[in-house]
Every structure is written in C-alpha cells, then in structure tokens.
GUDREN-322040 format. One record per residue (C-alpha): x, y, z; residue in three letters. Coordinates in steps of 0.5 Angstrom, whole numbers, plus 2048, in hexadecimal, padded with zeros to 3 digits. Layout:
! residues N
xx | yy | zz | aa
X | Y | Z | ALA $
...
END
This chain:
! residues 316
xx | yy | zz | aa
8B1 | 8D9 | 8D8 | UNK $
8B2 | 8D8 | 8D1 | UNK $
8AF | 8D2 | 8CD | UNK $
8B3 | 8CC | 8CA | UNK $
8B2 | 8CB | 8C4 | UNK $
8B5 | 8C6 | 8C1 | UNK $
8BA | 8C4 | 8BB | UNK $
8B9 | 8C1 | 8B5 | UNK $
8BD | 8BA | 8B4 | UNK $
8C1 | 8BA | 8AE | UNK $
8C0 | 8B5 | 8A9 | UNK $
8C4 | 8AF | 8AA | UNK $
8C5 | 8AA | 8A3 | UNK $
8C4 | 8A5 | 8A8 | UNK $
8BD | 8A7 | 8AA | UNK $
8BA | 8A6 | 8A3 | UNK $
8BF | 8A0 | 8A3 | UNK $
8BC | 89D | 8A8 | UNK $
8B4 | 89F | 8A7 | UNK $
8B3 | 8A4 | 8AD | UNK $
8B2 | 8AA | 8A7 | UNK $
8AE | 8A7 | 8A0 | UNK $
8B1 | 8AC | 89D | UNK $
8B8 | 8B1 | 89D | UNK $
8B6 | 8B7 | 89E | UNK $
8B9 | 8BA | 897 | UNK $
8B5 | 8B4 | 893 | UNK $
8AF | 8B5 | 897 | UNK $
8AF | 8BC | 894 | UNK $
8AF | 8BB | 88E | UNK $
8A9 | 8BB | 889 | UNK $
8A6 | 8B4 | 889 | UNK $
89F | 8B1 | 887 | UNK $
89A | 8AC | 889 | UNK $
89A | 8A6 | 884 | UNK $
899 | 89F | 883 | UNK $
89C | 89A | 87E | UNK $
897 | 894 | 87D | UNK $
89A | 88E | 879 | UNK $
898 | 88F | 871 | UNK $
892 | 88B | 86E | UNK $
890 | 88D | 867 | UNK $
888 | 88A | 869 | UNK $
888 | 88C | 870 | UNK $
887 | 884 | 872 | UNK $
88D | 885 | 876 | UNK $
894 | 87F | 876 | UNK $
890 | 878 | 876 | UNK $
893 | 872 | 87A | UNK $
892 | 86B | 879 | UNK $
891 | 868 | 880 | UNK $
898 | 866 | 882 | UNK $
89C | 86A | 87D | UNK $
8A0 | 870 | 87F | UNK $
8A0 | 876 | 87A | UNK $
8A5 | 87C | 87B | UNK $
8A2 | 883 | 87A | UNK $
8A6 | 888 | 878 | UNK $
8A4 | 88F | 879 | UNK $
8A9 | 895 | 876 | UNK $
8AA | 89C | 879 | UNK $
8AA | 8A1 | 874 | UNK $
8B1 | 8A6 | 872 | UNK $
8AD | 8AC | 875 | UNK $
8B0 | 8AB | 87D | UNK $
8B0 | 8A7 | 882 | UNK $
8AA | 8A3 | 885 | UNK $
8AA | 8A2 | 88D | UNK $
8A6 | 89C | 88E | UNK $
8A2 | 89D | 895 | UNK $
89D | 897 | 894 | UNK $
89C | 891 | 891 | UNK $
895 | 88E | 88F | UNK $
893 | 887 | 88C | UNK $
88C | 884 | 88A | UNK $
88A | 87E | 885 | UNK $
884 | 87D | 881 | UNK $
882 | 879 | 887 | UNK $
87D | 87A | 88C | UNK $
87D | 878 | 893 | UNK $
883 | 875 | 897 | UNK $
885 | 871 | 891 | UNK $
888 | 878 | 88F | UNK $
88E | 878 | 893 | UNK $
890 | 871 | 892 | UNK $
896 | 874 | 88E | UNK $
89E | 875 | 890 | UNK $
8A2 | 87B | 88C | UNK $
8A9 | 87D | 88D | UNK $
8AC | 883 | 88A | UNK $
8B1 | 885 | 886 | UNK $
8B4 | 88C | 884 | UNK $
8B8 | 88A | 87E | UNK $
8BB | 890 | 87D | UNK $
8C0 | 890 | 882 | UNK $
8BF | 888 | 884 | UNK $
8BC | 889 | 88B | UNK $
8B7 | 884 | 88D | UNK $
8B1 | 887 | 893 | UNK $
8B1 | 880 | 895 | UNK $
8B6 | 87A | 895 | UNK $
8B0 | 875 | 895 | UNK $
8A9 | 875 | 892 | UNK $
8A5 | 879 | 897 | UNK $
89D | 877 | 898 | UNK $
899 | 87C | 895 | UNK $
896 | 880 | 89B | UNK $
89C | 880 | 89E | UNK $
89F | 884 | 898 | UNK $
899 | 887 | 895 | UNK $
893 | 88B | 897 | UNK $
88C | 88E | 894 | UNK $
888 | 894 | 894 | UNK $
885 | 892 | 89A | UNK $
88A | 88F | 89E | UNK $
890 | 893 | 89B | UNK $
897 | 890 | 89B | UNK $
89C | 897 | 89D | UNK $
8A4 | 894 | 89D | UNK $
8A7 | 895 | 8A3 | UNK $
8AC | 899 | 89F | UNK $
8AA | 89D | 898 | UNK $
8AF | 89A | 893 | UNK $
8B2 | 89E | 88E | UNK $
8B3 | 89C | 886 | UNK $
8B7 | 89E | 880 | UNK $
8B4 | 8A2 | 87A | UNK $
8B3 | 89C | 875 | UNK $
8B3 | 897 | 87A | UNK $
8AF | 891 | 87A | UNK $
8AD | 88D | 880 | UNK $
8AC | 885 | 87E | UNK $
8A5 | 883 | 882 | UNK $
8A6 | 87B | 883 | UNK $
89F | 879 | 885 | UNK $
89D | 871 | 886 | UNK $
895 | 86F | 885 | UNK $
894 | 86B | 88B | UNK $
88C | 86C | 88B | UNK $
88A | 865 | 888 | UNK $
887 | 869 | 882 | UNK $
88A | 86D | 87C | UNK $
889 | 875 | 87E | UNK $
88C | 87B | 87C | UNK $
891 | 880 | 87F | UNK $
890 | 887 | 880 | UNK $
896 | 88C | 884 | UNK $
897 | 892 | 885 | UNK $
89D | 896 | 888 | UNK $
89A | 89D | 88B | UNK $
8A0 | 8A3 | 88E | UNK $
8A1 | 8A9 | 88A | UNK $
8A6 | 8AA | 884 | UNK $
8AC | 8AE | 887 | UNK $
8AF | 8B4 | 882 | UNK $
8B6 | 8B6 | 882 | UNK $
8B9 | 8B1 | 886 | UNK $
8C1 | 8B2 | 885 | UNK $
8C6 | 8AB | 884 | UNK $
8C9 | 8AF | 88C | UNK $
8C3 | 8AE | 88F | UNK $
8C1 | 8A7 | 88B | UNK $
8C7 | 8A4 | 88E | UNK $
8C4 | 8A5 | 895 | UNK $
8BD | 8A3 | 894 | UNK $
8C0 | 89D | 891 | UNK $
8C3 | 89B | 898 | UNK $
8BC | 899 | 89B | UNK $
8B8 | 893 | 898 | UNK $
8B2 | 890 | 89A | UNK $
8B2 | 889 | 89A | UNK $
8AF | 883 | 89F | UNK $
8B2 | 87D | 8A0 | UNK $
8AE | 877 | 8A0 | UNK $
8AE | 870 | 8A5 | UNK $
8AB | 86A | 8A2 | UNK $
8A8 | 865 | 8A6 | UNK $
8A6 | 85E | 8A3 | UNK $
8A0 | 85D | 8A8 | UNK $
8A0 | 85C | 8AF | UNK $
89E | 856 | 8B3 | UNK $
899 | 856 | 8B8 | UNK $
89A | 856 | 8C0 | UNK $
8A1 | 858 | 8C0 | UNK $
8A3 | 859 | 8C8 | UNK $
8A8 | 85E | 8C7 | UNK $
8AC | 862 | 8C1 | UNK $
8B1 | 85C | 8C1 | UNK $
8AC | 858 | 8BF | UNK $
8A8 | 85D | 8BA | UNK $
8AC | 85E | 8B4 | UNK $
8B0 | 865 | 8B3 | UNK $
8B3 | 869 | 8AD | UNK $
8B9 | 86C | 8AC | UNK $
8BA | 873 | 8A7 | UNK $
8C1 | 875 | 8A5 | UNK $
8C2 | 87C | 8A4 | UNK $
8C5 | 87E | 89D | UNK $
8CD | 880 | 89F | UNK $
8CC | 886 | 89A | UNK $
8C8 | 88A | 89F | UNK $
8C6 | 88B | 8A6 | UNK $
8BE | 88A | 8A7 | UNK $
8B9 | 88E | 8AC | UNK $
8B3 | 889 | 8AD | UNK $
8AD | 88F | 8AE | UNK $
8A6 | 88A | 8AD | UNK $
8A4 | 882 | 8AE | UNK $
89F | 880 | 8A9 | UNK $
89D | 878 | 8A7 | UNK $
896 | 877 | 8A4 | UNK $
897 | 870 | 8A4 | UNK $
898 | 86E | 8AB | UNK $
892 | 873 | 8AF | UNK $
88E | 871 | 8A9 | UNK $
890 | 869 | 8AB | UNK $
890 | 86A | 8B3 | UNK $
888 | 86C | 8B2 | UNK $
884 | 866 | 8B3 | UNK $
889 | 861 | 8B6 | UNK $
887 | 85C | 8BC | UNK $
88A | 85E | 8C2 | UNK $
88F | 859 | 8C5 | UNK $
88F | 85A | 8CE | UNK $
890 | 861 | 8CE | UNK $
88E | 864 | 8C8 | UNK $
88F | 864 | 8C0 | UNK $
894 | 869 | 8BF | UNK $
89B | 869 | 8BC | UNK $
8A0 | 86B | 8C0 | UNK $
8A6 | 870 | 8BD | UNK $
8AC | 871 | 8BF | UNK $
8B1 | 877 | 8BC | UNK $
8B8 | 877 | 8BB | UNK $
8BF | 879 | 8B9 | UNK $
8C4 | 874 | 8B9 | UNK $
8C9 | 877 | 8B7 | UNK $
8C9 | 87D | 8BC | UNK $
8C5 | 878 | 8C1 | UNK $
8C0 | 87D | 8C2 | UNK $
8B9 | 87A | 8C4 | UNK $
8B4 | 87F | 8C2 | UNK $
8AF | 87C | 8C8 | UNK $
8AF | 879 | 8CE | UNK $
8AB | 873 | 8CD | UNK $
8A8 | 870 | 8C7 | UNK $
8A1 | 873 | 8C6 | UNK $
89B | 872 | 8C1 | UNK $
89D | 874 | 8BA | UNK $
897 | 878 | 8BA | UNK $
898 | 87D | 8BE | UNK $
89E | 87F | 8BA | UNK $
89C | 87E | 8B3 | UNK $
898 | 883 | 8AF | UNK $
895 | 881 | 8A8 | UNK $
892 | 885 | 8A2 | UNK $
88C | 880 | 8A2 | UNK $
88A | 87E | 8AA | UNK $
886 | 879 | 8AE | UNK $
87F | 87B | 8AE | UNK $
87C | 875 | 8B2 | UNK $
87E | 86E | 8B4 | UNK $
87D | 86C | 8AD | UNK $
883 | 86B | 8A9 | UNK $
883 | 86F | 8A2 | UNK $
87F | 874 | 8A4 | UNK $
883 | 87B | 8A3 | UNK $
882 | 881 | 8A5 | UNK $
886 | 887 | 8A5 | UNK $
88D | 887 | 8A9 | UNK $
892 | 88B | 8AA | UNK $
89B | 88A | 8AB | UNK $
89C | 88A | 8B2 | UNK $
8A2 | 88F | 8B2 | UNK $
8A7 | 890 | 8B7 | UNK $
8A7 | 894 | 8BC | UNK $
8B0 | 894 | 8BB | UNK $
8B2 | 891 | 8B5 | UNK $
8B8 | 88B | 8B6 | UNK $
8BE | 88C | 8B3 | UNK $
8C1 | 886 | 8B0 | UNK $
8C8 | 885 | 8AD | UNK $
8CA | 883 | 8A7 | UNK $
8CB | 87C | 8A6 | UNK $
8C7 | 87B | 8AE | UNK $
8C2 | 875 | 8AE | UNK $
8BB | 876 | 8B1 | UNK $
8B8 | 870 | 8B4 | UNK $
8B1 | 870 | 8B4 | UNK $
8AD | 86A | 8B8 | UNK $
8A7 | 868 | 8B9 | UNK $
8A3 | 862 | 8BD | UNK $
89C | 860 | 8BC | UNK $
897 | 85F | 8C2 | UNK $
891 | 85D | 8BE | UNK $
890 | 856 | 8BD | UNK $
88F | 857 | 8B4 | UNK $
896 | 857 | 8B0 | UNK $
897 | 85D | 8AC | UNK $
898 | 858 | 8A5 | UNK $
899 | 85E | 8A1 | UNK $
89E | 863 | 89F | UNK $
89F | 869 | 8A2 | UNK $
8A4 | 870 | 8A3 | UNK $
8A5 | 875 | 8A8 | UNK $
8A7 | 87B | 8A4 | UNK $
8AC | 880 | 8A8 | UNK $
8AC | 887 | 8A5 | UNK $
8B0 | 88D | 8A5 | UNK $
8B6 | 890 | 8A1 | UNK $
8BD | 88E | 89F | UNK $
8C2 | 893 | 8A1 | UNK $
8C8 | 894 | 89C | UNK $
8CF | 896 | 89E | UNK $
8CF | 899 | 896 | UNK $
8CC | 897 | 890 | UNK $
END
C-alpha cells in the first residue's frame, strides 16, 4: 500500500494579502538581517514631553533595503504605572498611510522588553522612508520617549514584489468612549460607539485590545449582579452579531499591561486576545460596539477599545 504523501500548496497573493503566510515565499528567501531603528538622540536622554503636550518622532529607515517592522516598543522615562499613561498614533510618511485613524493608548499599541508587542501582521517600509511617531504625554509629569522599531532589514527587494507587500497594512481602528454610567439595565441604556471602516480598503480584525477599560473595571463596586461591563459586537452593515449575547468586556479583551489585583492602576504584564479567525469587514462597514456597566460607580474618564488587524488593498 502505498503512502500518501501529500502536495505543496502553491502560494497564493492572497495568502500574504490576508496575513496567512508573514512572508511570500521569494521575499522570504532573500538575504535579510535583524535590526532596530530607535528614535535619535544625540545625549541619549531620549524625546522629552511636557505633560499634556504631543511631540512627533520621526524615525528615518535607511537607503540600504527595506525594513520589516515585526515589533514595536515604547517606554518613558517614568517608572511605574504612570509610565503607560500616554496615546501614540503612527504615520508612514512616506506613502501617507496612517497605523491607526485615532490616537491609540500606549499599551494598546506598544509593548516593552518583557511584555513584547508582536504586530499581528509584520509591516513593510521603503528604503528612505520616515515613520512619524505622534506620542501625547498624558502621565501629569514631564518624561522622555524612547522607541524602538525591531524586524530585520530585507535586501534586494524588486519594485514586482514591493507592490504586492504594500497590499497589506497593519492598522487598528479605535472606539472612544466618553465614559460610561453606572448600573446600566441593558446595552440600550449603556452607551456605545460606532467605527466607520475607511472605504479605500477591506479590514480583517485579528485582536482586541484596551488597557483602559480592563484597567477601569478593576476595583469597581458591584451593582445587583456583579461589576462588569457588559460587550457587545456588531457589524451593522452586514447585520452580523459576533456573539449571541452580551457578555463581560474582560473575557473578550487583551492588553499589553493587565490586571493584577483588585486595585485599579496596578499593571502587570498582558498580552492581545487573538482571534481564533479573524472578521472581515468591508470597506465603509460600520461596527457597533456596546457596553453596559453592572457596577454602581461611573467610568468618568476617557477610554478606547482598540480593534487590530490589517487593511487589505484591491492595488496600491
């Protein structure tokens, strides 16, 4: 009897467009190296920003190949959790492509050394190319930046193939939040927010993240049934639910700074919540996220829920 062994796949453009393979095989195998480019900073004290002010980075890729960026890391000059109080949006000025169409929390976007931040889709960048890092120092004290984009430089890369790496882009789509009010008796009552999804490209949502709110939800006095807040997802476009009923925003959501008792503002280390299969949402779909708060205390402040994923480009 003979054995089956079974055939390669051929490669499809679509598997690199939709982030099944990191890579095409033919750029995959060509020389590559590690490398990180750091913001620049002639004394080594890093890009300071005064408390409530924004400072762009930029942060220039060399003429020497392309750069794959396959992880992000931020850190202040602060320490403790007063260092992750800061928003970050990113812009790739050289083909005018955005990462975010809103500022994105700090560990919703970036990691550190022992929380890493692994994009869910490794982002291509142009030889001479300069990323605009926008960061707004929201901490209460004046501290300084330092950031670090880690991938690997990728050599002999021909415009063919450049065309195709361009038809993905990393980016995440951000809900705000005003607040939320307390003891909420349905999502009706709670309050919700809509993402519109930018008509130049289809989005595949691959994680869920917000700091903000997990980080809000510790400590919260519970109300008849518990202190959660209640989530709902859907695309109202489509009229797809992505769940049956609502359920606790924190079995859904990730963050790259967690809960660590039932103290608010004490991080540990965290981690996205991935998708087992990511959402495809058409271009100009809506998503409609909603929430209702259990607990008897008001979320007063600010917060984000921080959709991630890619953009998918019919042609660049």
């Amino acid at each position: 009897m003979s054995k089956h062994i079974p055939t390669q796949q051929p490669f499809r453009e679509r598997d690199y467009v939709t982030g099944r393979v990191k890579l095409p095989p033919n750029v995959a195998a060509l020389p590559s190296q590690f490398f990180i480019y750091a913001n620049d900073s002639d004394n080594e004290l890093g890009v300071q920003v005064a408390s409530g002010a924004s400072v762009v980075i930029p942060i220039q890729v060399d003429d020497s190949a392309y750069f794959l960026v396959e992880a992000v890391h931020v850190i202040s000059s602060l320490q403790g959790i007063t260092q992750d109080k800061a928003t970050v949006q990113v812009t790739d000025t050289t083909t005018s492509r955005p990462w975010s169409d809103l500022p994105v929390p700090l560990r919703d976007f970036a990691g550190k050394g022992d929380s890493p931040k692994y994009l869910s889709d490794p982002q291509i960048l142009r030889p001479t190319g300069t990323l605009s890092v926008q960061i707004t120092n929201n901490s209460g004290s004046a501290c300084a930046f330092y950031v670090a984009l880690i991938g690997r430089k990728i050599y002999e890369v021909t415009e063919d193939m450049a065309s195709l790496l361009m038809r993905r882009s990393y980016f995440q789509y951000v809900a705000n939040f005003a607040g939320l009010a307390a003891s909420a008796t349905g999502l009706e009552a709670g309050s919700n927010a809509k993402v519109k999804v930018i008509n130049d490209s289809d989005f595949l949502i691959k994680r869920l993240l917000s700091q903000q709110l997990v980080n809000a939800i510790i400590g919260l006095t519970p109300g008849t049934l518990s202190a959660e807040v209640m989530m709902s997802l859907r695309d109202s476009n489509g009229d797809r639910n992505y769940m049956d009923n609502p359920f606790p925003a924190r079995l859904l959501l990730g963050s790259l700074a967690g809960e660590t008792s039932t103290l608010a503002n004490q991080w540990g280390n965290g981690s996205p919540m991935t998708l087992v299969k990511p959402i495809l949402v058409r271009r100009n779909s809506i998503i409609q996220v909603k929430l209702a708060n259990k607990s008897t205390d008001a979320i007063a402040t600010e917060f984000n829920i921080t959709l991630e994923g890619v953009k998918v480009y019919d042609q660049i």
